[in-house]
KOLLOTI-542123 format. One record per atom (N, C-alpha, C, O): residue number from 1; y, x, z; atom name; residue in one letter. Coordinates in steps of 0.001 Angstrom, whole numbers. Layout:
# KOLLOTI-542123
+-----+---------+---------+---------+------+------+
!  nr !      py !      px !      pz ! atom ! rest !
+-----+---------+---------+---------+------+------+
! NUM !       Y !       X !       Z !   CA !    a !
...
+-----+---------+---------+---------+------+------+
***
This chain:
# KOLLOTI-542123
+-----+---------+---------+---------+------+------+
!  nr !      py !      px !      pz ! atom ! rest !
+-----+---------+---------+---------+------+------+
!   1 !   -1169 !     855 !       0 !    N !    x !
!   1 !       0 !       0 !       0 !   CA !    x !
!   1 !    1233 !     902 !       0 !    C !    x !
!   1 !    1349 !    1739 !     895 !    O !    x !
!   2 !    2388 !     749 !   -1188 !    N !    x !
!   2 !    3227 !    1712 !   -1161 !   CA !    x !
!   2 !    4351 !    1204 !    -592 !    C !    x !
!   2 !    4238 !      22 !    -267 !    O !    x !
!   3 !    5650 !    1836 !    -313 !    N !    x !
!   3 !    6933 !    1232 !     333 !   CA !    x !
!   3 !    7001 !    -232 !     -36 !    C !    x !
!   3 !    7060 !   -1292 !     587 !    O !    x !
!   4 !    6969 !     138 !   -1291 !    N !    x !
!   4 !    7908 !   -1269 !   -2024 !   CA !    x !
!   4 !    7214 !   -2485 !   -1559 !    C !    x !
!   4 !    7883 !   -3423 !   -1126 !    O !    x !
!   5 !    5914 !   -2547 !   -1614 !    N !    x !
!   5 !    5013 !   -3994 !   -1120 !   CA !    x !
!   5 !    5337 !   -4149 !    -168 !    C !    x !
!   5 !    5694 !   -5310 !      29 !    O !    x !
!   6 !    5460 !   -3124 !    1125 !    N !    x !
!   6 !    6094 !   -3223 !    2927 !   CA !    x !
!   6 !    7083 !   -3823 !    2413 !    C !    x !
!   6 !    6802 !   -5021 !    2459 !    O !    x !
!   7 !    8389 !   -3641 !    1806 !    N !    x !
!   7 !    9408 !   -4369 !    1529 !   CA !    x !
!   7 !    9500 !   -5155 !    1209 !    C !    x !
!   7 !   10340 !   -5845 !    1786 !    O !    x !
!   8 !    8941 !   -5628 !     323 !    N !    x !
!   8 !    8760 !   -6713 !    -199 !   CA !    x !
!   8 !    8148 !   -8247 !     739 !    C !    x !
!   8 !    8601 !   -9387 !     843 !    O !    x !
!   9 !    7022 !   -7608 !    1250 !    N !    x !
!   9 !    6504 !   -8434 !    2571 !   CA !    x !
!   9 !    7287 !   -8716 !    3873 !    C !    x !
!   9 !    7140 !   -9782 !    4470 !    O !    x !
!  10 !    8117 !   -7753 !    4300 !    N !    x !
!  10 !    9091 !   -7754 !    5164 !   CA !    x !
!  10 !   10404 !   -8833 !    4534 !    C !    x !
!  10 !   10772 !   -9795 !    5209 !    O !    x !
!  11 !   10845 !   -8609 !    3563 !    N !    x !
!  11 !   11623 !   -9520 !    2823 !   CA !    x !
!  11 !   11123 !  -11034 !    2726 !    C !    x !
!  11 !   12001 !  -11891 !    2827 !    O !    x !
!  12 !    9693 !  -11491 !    2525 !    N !    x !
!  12 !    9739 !  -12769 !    2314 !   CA !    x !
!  12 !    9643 !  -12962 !    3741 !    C !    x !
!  12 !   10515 !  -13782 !    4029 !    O !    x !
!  13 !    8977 !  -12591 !    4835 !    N !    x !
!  13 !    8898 !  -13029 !    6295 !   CA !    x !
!  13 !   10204 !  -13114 !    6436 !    C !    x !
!  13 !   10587 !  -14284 !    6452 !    O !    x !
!  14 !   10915 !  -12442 !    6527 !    N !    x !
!  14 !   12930 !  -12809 !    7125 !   CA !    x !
!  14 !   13026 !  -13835 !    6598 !    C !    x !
!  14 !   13063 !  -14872 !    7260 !    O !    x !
!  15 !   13089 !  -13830 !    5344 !    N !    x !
!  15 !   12750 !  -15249 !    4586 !   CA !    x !
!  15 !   12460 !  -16573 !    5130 !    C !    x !
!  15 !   13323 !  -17396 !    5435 !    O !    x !
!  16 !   11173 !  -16736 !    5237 !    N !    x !
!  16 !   10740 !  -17451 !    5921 !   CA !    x !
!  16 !   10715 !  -18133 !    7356 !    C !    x !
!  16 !   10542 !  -19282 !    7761 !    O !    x !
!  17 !   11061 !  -16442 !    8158 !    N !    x !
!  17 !   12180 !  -17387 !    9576 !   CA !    x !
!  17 !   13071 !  -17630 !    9174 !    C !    x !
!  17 !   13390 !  -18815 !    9275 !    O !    x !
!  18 !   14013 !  -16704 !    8486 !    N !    x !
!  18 !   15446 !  -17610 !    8343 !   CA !    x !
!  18 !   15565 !  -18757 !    8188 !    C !    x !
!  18 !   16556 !  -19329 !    8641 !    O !    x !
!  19 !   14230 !  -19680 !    7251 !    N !    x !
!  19 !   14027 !  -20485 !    6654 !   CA !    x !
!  19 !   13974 !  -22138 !    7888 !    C !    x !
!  19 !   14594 !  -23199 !    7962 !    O !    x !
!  20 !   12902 !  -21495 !    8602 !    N !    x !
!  20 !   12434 !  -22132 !   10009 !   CA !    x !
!  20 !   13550 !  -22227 !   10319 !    C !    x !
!  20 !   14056 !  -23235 !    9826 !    O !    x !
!  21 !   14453 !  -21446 !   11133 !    N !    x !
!  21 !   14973 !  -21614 !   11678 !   CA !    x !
!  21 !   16069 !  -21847 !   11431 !    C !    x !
!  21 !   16874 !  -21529 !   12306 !    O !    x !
!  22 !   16636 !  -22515 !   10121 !    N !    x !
!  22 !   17628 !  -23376 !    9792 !   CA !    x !
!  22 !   16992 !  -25115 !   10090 !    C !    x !
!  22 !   17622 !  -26168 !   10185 !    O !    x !
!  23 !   16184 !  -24963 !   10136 !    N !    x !
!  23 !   15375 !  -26407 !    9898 !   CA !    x !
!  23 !   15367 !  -26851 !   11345 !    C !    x !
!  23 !   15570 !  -28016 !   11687 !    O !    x !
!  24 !   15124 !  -25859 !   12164 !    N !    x !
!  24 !   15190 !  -26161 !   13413 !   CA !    x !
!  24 !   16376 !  -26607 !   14076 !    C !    x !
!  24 !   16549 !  -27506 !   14898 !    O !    x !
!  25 !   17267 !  -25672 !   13469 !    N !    x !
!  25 !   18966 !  -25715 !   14156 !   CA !    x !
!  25 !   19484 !  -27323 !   13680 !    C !    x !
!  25 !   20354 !  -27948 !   14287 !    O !    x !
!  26 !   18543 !  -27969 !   12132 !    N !    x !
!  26 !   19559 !  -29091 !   11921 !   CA !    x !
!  26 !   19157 !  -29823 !   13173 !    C !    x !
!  26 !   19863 !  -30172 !   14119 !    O !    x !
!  27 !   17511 !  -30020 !   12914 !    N !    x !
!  27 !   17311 !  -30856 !   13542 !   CA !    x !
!  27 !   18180 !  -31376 !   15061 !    C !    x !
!  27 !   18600 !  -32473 !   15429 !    O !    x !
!  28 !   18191 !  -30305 !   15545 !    N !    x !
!  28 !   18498 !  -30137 !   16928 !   CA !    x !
!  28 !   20540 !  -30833 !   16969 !    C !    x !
!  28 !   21272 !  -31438 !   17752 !    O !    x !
!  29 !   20613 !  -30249 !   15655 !    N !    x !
!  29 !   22551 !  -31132 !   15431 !   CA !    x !
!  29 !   22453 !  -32059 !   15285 !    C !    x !
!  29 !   23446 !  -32697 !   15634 !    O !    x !
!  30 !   20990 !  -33109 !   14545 !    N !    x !
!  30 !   21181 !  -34336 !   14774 !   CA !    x !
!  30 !   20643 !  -35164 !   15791 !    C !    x !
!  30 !   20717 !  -36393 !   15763 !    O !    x !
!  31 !   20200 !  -34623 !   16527 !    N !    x !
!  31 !   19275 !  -35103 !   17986 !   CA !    x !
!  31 !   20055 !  -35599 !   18778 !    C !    x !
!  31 !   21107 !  -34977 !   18929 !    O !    x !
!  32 !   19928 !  -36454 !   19314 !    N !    x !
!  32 !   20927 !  -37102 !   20484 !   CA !    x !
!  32 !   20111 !  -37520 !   21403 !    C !    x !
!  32 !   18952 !  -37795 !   21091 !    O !    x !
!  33 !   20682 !  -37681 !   23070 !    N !    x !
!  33 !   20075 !  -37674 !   24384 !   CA !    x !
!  33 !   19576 !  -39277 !   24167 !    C !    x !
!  33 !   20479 !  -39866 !   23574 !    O !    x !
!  34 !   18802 !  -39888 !   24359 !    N !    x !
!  34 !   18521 !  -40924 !   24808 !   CA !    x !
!  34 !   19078 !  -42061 !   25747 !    C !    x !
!  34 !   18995 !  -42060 !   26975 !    O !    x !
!  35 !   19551 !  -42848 !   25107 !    N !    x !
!  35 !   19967 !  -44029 !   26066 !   CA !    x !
!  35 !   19346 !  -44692 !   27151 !    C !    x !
!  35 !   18115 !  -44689 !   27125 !    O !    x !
!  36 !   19830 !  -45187 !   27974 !    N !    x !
!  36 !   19281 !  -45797 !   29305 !   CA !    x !
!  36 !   18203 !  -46391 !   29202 !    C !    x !
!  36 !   17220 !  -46057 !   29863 !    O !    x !
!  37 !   18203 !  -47768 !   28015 !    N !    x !
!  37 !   17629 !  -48209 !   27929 !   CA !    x !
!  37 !   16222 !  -47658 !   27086 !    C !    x !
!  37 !   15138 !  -48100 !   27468 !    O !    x !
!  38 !   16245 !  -47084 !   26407 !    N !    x !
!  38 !   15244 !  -45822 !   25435 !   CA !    x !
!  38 !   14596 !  -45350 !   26326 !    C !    x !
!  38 !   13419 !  -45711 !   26361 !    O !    x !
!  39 !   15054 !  -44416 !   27344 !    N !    x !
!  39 !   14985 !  -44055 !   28403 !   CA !    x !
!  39 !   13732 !  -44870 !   29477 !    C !    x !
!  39 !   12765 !  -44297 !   29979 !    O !    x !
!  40 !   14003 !  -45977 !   29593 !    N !    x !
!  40 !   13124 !  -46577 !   30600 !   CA !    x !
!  40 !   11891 !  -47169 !   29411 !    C !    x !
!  40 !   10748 !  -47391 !   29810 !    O !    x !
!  41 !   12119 !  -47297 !   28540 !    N !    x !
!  41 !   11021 !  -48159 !   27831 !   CA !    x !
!  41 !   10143 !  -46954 !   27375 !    C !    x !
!  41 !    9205 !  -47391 !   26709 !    O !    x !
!  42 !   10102 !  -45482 !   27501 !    N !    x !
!  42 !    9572 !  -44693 !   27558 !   CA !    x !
!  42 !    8789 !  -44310 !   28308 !    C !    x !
!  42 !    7638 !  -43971 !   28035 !    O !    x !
!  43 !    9509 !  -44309 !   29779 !    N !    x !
!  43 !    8952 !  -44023 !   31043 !   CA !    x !
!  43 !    8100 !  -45710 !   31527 !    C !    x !
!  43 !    7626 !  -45761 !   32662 !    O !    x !
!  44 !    8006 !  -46665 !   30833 !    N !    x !
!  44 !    7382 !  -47707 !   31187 !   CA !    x !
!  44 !    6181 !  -47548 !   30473 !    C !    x !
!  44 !    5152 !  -47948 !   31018 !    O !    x !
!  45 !    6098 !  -46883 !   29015 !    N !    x !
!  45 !    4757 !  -46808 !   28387 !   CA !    x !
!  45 !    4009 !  -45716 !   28896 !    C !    x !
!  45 !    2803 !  -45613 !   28669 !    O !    x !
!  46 !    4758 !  -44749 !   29687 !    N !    x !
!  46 !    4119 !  -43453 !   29467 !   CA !    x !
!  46 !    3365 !  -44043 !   31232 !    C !    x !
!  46 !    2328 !  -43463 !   31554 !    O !    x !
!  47 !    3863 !  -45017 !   32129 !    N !    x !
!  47 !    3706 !  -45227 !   33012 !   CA !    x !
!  47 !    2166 !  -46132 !   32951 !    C !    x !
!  47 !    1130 !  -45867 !   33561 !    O !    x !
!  48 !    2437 !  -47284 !   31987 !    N !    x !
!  48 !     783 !  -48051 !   31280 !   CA !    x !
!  48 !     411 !  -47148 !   30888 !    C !    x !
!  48 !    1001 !  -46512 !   31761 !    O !    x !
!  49 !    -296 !  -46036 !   30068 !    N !    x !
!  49 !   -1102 !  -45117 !   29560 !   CA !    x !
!  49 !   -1432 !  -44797 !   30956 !    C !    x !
!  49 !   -2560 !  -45113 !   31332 !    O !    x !
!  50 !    -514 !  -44132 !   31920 !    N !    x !
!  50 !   -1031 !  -43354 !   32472 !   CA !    x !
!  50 !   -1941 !  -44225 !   34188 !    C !    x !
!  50 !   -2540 !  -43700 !   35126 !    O !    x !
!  51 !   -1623 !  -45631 !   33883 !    N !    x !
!  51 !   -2693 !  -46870 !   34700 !   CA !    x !
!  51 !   -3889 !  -46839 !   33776 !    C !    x !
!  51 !   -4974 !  -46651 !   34327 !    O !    x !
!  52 !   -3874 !  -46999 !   32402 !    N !    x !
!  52 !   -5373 !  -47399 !   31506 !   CA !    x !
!  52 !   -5731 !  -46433 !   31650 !    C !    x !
!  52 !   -6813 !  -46648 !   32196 !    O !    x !
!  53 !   -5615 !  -45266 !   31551 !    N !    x !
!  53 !   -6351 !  -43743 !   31585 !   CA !    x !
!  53 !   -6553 !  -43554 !   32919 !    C !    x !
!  53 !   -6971 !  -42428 !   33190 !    O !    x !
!  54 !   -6438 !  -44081 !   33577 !    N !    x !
!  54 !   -6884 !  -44339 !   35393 !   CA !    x !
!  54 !   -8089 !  -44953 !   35812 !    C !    x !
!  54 !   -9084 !  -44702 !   36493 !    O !    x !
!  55 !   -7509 !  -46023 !   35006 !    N !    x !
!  55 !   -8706 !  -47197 !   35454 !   CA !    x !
!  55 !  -10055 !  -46990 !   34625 !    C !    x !
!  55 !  -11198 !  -47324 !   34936 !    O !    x !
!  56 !   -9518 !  -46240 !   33299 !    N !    x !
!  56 !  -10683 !  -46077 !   32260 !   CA !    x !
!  56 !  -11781 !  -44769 !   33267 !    C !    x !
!  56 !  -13007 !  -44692 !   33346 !    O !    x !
!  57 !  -10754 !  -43956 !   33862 !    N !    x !
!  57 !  -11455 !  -43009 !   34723 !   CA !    x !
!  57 !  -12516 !  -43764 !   35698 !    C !    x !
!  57 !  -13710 !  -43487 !   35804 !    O !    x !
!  58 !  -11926 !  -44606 !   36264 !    N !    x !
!  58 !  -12017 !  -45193 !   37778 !   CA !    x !
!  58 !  -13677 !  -45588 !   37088 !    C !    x !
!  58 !  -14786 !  -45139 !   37375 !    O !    x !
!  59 !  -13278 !  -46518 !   36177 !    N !    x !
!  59 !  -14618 !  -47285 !   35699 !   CA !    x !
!  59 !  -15947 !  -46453 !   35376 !    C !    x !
!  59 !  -17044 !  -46664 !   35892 !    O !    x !
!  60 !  -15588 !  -45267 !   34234 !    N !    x !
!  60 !  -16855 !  -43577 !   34639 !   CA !    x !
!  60 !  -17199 !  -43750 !   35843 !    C !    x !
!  60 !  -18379 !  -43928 !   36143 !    O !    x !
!  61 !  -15935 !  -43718 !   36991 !    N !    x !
!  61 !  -16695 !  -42912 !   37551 !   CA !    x !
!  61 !  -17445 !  -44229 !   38708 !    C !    x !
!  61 !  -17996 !  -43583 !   39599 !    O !    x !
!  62 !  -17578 !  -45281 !   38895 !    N !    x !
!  62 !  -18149 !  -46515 !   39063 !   CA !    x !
!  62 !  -19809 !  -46242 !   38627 !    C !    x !
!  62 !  -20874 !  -46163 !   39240 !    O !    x !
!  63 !  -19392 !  -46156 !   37294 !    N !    x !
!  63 !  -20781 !  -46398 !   36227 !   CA !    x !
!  63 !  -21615 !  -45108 !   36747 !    C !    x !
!  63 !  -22846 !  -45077 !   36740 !    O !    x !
!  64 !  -20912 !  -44206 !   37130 !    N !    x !
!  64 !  -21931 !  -42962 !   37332 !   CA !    x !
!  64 !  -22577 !  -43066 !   38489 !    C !    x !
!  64 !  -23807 !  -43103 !   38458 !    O !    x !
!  65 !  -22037 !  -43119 !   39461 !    N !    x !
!  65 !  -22230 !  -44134 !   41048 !   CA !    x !
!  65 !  -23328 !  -45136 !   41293 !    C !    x !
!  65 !  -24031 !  -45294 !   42291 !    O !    x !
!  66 !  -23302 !  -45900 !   39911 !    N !    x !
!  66 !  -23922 !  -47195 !   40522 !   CA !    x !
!  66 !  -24974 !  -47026 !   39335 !    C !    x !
!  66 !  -26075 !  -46994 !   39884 !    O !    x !
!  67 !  -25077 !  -46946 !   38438 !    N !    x !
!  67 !  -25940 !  -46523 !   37689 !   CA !    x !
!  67 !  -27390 !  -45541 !   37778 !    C !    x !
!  67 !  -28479 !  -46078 !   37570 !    O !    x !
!  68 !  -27313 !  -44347 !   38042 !    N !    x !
!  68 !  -28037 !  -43787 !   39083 !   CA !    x !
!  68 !  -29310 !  -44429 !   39841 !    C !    x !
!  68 !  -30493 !  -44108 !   39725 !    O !    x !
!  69 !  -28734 !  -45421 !   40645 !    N !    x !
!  69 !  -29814 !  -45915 !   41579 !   CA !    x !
!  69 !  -30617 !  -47253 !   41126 !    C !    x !
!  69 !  -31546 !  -47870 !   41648 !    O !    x !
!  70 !  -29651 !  -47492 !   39593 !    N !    x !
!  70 !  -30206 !  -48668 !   38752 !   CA !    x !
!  70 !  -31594 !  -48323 !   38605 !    C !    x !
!  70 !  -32518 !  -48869 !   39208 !    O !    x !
!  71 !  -31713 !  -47177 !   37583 !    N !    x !
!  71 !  -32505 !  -46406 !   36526 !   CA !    x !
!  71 !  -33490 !  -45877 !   37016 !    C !    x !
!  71 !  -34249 !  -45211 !   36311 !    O !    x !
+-----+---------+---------+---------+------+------+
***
């Protein structure tokens, strides 16, 4: 591998972050904080997921419990 290919390879990687990381920067200029209300209807779903993924637990671990002494 002679200079020029290192250069060349080094050249498209800058490239390519530069690239990223314009994409990143828009995003982030058009992003805005979340409203109150956004805000709670977020923390209300993330609050149900995190009851069904409870109870879905709870119920394993029931079935493993009681099952057992079925069988």
């Amino acid at each position: 591998m002679n200079l020029d290919d290192l250069k060349s390879k080094a050249f498209k990687l800058r490239n390519a972050v530069k690239s990223k990381l314009r994409e990143y920067v828009r995003v982030l200029k058009i992003a805005e904080k979340p409203g109150r209300d956004e805000y709670e209807m977020a923390a209300k779903i993330t609050g149900a997921g995190i009851i069904i993924i409870g109870f879905v637990g709870f119920l394993f671990f029931m079935a493993a419990r009681v099952l057992p002494g079925v069988i």
